[in-house]
C-alpha positions in Angstrom: 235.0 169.0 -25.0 238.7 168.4 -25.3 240.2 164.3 -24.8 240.9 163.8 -21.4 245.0 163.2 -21.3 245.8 159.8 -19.5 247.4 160.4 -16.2 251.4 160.2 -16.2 252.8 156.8 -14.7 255.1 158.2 -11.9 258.7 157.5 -11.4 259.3 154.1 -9.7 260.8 154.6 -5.6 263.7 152.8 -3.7 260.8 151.7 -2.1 258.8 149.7 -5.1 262.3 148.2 -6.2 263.0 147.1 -2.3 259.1 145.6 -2.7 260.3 143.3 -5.2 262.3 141.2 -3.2 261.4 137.3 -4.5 258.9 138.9 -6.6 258.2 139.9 -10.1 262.1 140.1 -11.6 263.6 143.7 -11.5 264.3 145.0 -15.3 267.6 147.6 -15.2 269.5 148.5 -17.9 272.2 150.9 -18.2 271.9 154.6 -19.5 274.4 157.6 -20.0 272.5 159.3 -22.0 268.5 161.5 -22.9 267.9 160.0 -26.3 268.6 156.5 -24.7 267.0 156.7 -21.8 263.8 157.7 -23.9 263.9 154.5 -25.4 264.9 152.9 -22.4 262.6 154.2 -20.0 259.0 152.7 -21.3 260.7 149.2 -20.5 262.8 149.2 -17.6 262.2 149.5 -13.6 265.4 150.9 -13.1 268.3 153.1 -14.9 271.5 152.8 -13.8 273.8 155.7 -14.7 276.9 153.2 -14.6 281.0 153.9 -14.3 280.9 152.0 -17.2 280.4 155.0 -19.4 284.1 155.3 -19.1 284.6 151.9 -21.0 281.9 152.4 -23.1 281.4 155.8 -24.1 285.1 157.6 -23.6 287.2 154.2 -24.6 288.7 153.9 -21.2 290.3 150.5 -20.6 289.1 150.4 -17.2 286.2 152.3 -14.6 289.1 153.8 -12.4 289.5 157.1 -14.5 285.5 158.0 -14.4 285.2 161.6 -12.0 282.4 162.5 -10.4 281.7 165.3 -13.2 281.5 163.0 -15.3 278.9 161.0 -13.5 276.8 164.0 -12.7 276.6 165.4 -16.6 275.2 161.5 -17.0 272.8 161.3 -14.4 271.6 164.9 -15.2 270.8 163.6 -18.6 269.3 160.7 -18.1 267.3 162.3 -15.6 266.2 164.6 -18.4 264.8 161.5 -20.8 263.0 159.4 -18.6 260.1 159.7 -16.0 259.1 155.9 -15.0 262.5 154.0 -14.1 264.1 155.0 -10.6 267.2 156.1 -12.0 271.0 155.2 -10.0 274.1 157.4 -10.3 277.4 155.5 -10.1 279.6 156.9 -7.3 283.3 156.5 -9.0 286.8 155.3 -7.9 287.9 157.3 -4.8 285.1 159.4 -4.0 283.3 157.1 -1.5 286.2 155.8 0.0 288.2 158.0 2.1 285.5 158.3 4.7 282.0 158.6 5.6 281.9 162.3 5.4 283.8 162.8 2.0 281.0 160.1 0.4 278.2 161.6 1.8 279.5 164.9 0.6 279.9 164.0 -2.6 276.7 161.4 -3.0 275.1 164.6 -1.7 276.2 166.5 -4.7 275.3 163.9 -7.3 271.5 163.9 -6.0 271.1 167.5 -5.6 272.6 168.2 -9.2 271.2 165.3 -11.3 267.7 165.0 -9.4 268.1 161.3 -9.2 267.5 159.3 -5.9 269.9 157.5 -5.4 273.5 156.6 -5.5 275.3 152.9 -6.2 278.4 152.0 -4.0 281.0 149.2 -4.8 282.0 147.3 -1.9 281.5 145.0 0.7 282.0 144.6 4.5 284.9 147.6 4.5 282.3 150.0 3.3 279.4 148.9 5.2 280.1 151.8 7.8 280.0 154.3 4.5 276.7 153.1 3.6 274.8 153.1 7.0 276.3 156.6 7.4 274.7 157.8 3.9 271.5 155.9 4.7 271.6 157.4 7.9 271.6 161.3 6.3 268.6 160.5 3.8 271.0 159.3 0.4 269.3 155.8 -0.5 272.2 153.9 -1.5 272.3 150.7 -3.8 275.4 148.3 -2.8 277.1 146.1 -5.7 279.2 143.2 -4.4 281.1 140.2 -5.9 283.3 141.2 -9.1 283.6 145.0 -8.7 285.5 146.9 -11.4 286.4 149.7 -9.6 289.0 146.8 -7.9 290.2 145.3 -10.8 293.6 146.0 -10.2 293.8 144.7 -6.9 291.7 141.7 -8.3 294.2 140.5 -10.7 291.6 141.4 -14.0 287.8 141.0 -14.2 288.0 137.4 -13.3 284.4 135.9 -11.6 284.2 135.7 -8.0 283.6 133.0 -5.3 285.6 130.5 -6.9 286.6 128.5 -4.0 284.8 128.3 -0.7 286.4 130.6 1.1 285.6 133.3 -1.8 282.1 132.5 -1.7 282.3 132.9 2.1 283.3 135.9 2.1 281.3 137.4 -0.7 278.5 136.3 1.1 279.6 138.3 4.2 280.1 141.5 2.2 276.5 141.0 0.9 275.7 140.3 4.2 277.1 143.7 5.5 275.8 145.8 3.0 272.2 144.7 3.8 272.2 145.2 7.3 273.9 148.9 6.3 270.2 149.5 5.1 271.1 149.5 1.1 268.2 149.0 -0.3 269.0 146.6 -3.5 272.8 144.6 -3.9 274.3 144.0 -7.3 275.6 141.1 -7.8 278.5 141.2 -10.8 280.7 138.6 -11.8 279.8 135.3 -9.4 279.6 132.0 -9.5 275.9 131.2 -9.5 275.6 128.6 -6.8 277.0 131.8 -4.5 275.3 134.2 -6.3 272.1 131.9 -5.1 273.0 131.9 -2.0 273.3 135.3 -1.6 270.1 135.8 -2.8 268.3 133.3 -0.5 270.1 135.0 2.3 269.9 138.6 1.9 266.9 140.8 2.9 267.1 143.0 0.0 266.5 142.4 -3.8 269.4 141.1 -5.6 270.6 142.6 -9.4 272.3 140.2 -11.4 275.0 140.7 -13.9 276.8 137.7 -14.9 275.5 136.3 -11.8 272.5 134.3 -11.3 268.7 133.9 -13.1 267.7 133.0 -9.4 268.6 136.9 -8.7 265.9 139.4 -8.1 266.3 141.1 -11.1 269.3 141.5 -13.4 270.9 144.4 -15.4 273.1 144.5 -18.7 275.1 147.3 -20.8 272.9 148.5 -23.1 275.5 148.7 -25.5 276.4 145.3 -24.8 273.2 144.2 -25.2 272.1 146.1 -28.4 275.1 145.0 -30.5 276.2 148.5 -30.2 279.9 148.1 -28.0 282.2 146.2 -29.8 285.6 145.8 -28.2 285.0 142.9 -26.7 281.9 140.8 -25.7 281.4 139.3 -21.8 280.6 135.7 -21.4 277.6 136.9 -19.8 276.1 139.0 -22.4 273.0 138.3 -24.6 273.2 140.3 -27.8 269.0 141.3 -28.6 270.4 143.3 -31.5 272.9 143.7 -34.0 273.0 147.7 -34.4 276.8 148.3 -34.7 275.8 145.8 -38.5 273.3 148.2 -38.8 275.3 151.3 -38.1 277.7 150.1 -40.5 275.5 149.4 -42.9 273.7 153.2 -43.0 276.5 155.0 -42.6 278.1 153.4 -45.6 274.9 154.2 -47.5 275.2 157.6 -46.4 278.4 157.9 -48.0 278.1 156.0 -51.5 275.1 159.0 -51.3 277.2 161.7 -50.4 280.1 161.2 -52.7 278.0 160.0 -55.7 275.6 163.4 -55.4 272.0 161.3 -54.6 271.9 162.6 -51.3 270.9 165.9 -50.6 268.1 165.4 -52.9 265.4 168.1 -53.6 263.3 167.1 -51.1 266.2 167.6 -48.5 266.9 171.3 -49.6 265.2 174.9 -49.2 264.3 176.5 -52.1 263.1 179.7 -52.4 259.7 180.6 -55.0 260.0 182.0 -57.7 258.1 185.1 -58.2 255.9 185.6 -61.6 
């Protein structure tokens, strides 16, 4: 009689993250990529497929110059190395803002090419129309509010949001707006975390800190931030669980004292054919 295989876990829904709200903490990390996402996956609720790839992975200085191409070879591979987390796509600079119709056409692209569910949306009360109107058509959408780097021109830098009153006001409008647009989950990047409280107390829908709050209903970091691996620079926010750009270092220069002084390939790394007798 052959072992009987235990039954797959199945992929977590927009639904059990909107569940979560003031419950057990949300754990998201970012992922661009299968062999990632492998390792990811057994840990995390959600993956988010993140504009930050551009920064991270292609050595852009900011998000702006991430396409929707881009985006969509990432989510399909993502998609391809894990089968718990939900997993979000990123929608980039330009391609949600023109209108309603241009975002839900391209949102509807990302889901139908990548698999994934759902999208995530930067903005606040100006794209709260955009949202409803995806919603609306069946494209789950994710809102992110507070320091949003798609802006970062127009916010003079990545500088933390809600610094006065009247910034904490009006971050917690956008929040506001974007809940009511049905998104089902807000994150919450870059804010001062007496607002980033509030907004958390106030909104219907679980909140994703990132530089934010601990109050928030779950939180999310670069994974290369967070693994040691990305090391142009190092946000206030981050918490380094590994050093594995030391470690990197450290095997690749191995590797090459190896290499140049002949120990490596050794016999047992070759094919060699028999001798016949």
């Amino acid at each position: 009689m052959s072992a009987v295989r235990p039954v797959a876990q199945s992929r977590r829904t927009v639904r059990d993250i909107q569940a979560r709200k003031g419950g057990d903490p949300v754990v998201c990390l970012t992922a661009y990529t299968t062999p990632t996402a492998r390792l990811l996956d057994p840990h995390v609720d959600l993956l988010l497929v993140g504009d930050s790839l551009g920064m991270v992975l292609y050595g852009m200085p900011t998000t702006v110059g991430v396409t929707l191409d881009m985006m969509i070879a990432h989510g399909q591979a993502v998609m391809r190395g894990s089968d718990r987390a939900l997993v979000v796509v990123d929608m980039p600079f330009a391609t949600a803002q023109e209108s309603p119709a241009v975002a839900f056409r391209n949102a509807a692209r990302v889901l139908a090419e990548t698999g994934a569910p759902a999208v995530k949306i930067e903005g606040g009360r100006e794209m709260a129309d955009t949202v409803a109107f995806l919603v609306a058509r069946g494209i789950p959408v994710m809102g992110h509010v507070g320091l949003r780097p798609q802006m970062v021109h127009a916010m003079g830098g990545f500088r933390a949001q809600g610094r006065d009153e009247a910034g904490a006001e009006a971050l917690l409008e956008d929040a506001q707006a974007i809940a009511d647009a049905g998104a089902f989950a807000i994150v919450v990047e870059g804010t001062m975390v007496d607002v980033a409280d509030r907004v958390t107390q106030t909104v219907p829908v679980p909140t994703i800190g990132i530089g934010a709050s601990a109050a928030c209903d779950g939180q999310v970091l670069v994974a290369e931030d967070m693994l040691g691996l990305f090391t142009d620079f190092t946000p206030r926010f981050v918490r380094k669980y590994a050093d594995l750009a030391g470690a990197t270092d450290a095997a690749v220069a191995a590797y090459a004292a190896d290499v140049r002084a002949r120990r490596f390939p050794a016999p047992e790394h070759t094919f060699q054919r028999k001798v016949s007798t």
